[in-house]
C-alpha positions as CSV (number, residue, x, y, z in Angstrom):
1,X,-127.3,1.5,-88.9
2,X,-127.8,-1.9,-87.8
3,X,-130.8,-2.7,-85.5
4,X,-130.1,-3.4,-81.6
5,X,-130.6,-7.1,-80.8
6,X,-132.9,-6.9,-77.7
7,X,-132.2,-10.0,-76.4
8,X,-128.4,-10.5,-76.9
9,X,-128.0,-11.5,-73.2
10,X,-130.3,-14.5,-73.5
11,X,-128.1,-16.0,-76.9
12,X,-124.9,-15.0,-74.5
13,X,-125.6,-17.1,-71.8
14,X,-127.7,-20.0,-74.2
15,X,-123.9,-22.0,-75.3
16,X,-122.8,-21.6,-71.6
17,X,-125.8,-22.1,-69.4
18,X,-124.3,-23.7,-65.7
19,X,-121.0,-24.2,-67.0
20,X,-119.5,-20.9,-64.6
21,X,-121.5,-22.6,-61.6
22,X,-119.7,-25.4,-62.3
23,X,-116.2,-24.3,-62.4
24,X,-116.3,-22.0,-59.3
25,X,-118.4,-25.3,-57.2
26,X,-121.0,-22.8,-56.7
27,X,-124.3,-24.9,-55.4
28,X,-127.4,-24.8,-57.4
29,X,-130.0,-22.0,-56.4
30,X,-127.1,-19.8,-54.8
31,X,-125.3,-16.9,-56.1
32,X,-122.2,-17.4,-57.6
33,X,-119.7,-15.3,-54.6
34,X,-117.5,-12.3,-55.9
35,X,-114.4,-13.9,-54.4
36,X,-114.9,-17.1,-56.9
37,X,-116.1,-14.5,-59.7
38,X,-112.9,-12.4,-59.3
39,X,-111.0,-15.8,-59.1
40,X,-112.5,-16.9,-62.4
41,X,-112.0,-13.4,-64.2
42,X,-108.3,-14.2,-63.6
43,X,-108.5,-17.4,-64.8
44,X,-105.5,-19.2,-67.0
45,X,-108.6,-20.4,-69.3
46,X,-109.7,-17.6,-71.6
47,X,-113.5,-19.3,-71.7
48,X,-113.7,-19.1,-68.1
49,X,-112.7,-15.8,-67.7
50,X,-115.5,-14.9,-70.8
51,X,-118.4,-16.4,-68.8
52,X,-117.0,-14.2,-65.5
53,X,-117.1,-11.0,-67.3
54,X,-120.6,-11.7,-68.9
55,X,-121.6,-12.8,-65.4
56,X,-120.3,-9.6,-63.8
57,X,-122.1,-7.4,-66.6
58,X,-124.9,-9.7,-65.7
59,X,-125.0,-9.0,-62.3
60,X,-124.2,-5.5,-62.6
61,X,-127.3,-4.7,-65.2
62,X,-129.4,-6.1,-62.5
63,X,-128.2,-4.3,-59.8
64,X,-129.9,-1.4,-61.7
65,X,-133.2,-3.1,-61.7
């Protein structure tokens, strides 16, 4: 059985950091809106709608916290 990487979320977001801020015009320091998250998840571009559904996974394991 392979070992759990603990920090998989970290090397997610590492290729990609501020590149979903900048296609939904969110401003720096502010939360990225659900309306423009939703919008991206149903995105034409399959990278954009990636970094949506790791942001919403994102936000969604930190809800918890």
């Amino acid at each position: 059985m392979a070992k759990k990487d603990a920090h998989w979320m970290e090397k997610a977001f590492a290729n990609s950091h501020g590149q979903l801020r900048k296609e939904t015009g969110a401003k720096p320091g502010q939360p990225i809106s659900q309306k423009a998250l939703a919008k991206a998840e149903n995105s034409k571009n399959p990278t954009d709608r990636k970094r949506a559904d790791l942001a919403a996974t994102a936000r969604r394991i930190n809800k918890g916290k």
